[in-house]
C-alpha positions in Angstrom: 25.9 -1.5 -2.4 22.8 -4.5 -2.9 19.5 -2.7 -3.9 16.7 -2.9 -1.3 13.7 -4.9 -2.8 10.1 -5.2 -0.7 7.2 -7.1 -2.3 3.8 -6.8 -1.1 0.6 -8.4 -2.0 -2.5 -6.6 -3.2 -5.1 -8.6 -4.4 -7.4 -5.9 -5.9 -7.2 -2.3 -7.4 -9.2 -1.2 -5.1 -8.0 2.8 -3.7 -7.6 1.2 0.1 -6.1 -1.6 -0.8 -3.3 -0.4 -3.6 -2.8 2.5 -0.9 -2.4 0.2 1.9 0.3 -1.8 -0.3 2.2 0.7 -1.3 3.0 2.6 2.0 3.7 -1.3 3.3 6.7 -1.6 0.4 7.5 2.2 0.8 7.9 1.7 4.8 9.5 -1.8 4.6 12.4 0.5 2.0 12.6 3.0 5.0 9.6 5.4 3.9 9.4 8.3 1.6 11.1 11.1 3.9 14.2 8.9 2.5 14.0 10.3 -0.9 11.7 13.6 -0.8 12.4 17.0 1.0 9.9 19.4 1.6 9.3 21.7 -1.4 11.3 19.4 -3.7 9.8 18.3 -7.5 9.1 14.7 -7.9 8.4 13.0 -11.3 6.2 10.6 -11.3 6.8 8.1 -14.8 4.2 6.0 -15.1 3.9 3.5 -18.8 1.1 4.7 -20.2 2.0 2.9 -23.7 -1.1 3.0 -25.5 -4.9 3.9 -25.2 -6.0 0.8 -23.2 -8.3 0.7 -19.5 -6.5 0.0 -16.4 -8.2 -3.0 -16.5 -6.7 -4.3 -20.3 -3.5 -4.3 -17.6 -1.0 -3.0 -20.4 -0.4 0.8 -18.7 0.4 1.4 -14.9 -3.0 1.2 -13.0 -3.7 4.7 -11.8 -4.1 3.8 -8.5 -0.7 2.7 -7.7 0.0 6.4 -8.9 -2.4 8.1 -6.8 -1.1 6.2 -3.5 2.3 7.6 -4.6 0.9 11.1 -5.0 -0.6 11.1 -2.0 2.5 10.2 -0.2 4.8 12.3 -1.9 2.5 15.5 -0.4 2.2 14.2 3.0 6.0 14.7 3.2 6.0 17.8 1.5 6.9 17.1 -1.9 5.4 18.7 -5.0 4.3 15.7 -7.5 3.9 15.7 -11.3 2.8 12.4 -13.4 4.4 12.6 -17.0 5.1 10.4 -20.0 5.6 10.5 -23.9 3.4 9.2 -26.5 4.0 8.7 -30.0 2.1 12.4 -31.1 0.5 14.8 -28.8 -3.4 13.5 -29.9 -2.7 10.1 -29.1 -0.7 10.8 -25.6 -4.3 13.1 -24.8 -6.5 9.8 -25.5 -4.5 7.7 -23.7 -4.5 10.2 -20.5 -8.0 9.8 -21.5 -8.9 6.1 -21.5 -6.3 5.0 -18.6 -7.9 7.3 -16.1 -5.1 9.0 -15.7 -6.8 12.8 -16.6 -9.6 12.0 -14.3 -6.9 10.8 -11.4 -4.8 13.5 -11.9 -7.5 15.8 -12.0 -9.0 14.6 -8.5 -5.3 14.6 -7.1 -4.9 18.3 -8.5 -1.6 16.9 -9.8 -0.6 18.7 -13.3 -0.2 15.8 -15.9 2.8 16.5 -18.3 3.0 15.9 -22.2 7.2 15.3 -22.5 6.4 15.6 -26.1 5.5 19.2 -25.6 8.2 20.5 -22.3 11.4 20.6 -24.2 14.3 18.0 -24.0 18.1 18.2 -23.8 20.2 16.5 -26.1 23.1 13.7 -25.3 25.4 11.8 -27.6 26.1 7.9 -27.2 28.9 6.7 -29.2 27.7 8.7 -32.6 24.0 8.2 -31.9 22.4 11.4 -30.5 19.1 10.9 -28.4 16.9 13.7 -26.2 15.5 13.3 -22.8 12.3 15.4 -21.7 13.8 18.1 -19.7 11.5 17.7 -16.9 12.7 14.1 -16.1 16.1 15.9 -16.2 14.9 19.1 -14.1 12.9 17.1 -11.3 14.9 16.3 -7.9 13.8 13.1 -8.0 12.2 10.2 -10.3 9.8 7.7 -8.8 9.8 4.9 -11.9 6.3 3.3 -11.8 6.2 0.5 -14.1 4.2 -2.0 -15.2 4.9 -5.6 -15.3 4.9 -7.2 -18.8 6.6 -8.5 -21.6 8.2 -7.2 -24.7 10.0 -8.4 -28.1 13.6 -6.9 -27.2 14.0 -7.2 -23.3 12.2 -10.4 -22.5 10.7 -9.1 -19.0 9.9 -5.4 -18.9 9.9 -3.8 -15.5 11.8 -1.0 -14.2 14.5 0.1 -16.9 12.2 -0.7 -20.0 9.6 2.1 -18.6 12.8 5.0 -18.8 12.4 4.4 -23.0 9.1 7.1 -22.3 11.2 9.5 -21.3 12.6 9.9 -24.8 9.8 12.5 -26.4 8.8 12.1 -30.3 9.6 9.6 -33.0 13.4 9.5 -31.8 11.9 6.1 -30.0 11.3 4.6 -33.3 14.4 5.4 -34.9 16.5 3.9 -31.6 14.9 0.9 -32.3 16.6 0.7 -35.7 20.0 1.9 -34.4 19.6 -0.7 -31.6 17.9 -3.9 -33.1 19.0 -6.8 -31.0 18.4 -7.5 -27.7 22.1 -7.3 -26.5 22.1 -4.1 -28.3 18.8 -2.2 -27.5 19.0 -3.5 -23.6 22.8 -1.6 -23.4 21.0 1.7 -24.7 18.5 1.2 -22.2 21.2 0.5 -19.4 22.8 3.7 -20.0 19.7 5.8 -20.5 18.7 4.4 -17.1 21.9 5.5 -15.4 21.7 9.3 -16.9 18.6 9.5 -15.5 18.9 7.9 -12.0 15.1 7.3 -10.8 15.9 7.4 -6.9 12.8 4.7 -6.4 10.7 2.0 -8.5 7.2 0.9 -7.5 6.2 -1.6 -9.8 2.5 -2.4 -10.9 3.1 -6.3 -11.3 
């Protein structure tokens, strides 16, 4: 079965615009009553990498979020936004300086540290790895990346933005156990089919 892709434009951040957008590629996929039931938890997973503005353009824009939020209640679902930093300071400054704690805040949305929810352990040929139970527990992913580039995968878009689900320092030490491209971007591959995000938006 092909994956469905829409595109739309959206020429600005601006709330009406990115809202209008987003409801155009969500409709165009068949709209979100496709994915989300009534009652049902959905994780949101923005990248939220560092401690940059939405306008630096290296972390999902908040906006594209907050269109998905608001979505995801109009059909009844019950949204969360979560993501991993490197410690639990540095993932509270970047909530801070991405906007995301004010958004959230105004969306009375809770805003989840993976770092700090628990995780549940896998093995992958003799490399063990934990993924935030939350991601694990939710009925359904919506992946919201952002578009850019990085050293290992070239292009980073939809499956690059799955590493955050991994809570702690364990991200570092994958990097070691996984140093080439060929190598790292299998790891990724499989981490991306455990988890299963049902839909991508991507902030491009």
């Amino acid at each position: 079965m092909r994956t469905k892709v829409a595109l739309a434009a959206c020429h600005d951040y601006s709330p009406a615009n990115v809202q209008s957008a987003v409801e155009m590629l969500v409709a165009d996929l068949g709209g979100l009553a496709a994915w989300v039931r009534p009652g049902q938890t959905v994780l949101l997973k923005p990248n939220l990498l560092s401690a940059r503005t939405p306008e630096q353009a290296v972390t999902t824009h908040p906006e594209v979020v907050r269109a998905l939020i608001r979505m995801v209640k109009a059909v009844g679902g019950c949204p969360m936004v979560a993501d991993s930093g490197m410690s639990v300071i540095q993932i509270e400054r970047v909530w801070e300086k991405t906007g995301f704690k004010a958004m959230c805040g105004e969306e009375s949305v809770p805003l989840v540290n993976l770092e700090k929810a628990g995780s549940v352990q896998f093995n992958r040929a003799g490399v063990v790895y934990s993924v935030a139970k939350p991601v694990l527990d939710a009925a359904l992913v919506i992946n919201v990346p952002k578009l850019k580039t990085h050293m290992l995968t070239a292009l980073t878009n939809a499956v690059k933005n799955i590493y955050g689900t991994l809570p702690g320092f364990q991200k570092t030490m994958l990097h070691k156990q996984y140093p080439t491209p060929l190598q790292f971007c299998a790891f990724l591959a499989a981490l991306y089919a455990r988890i299963k995000p049902g839909l991508t938006i991507g902030d491009a």
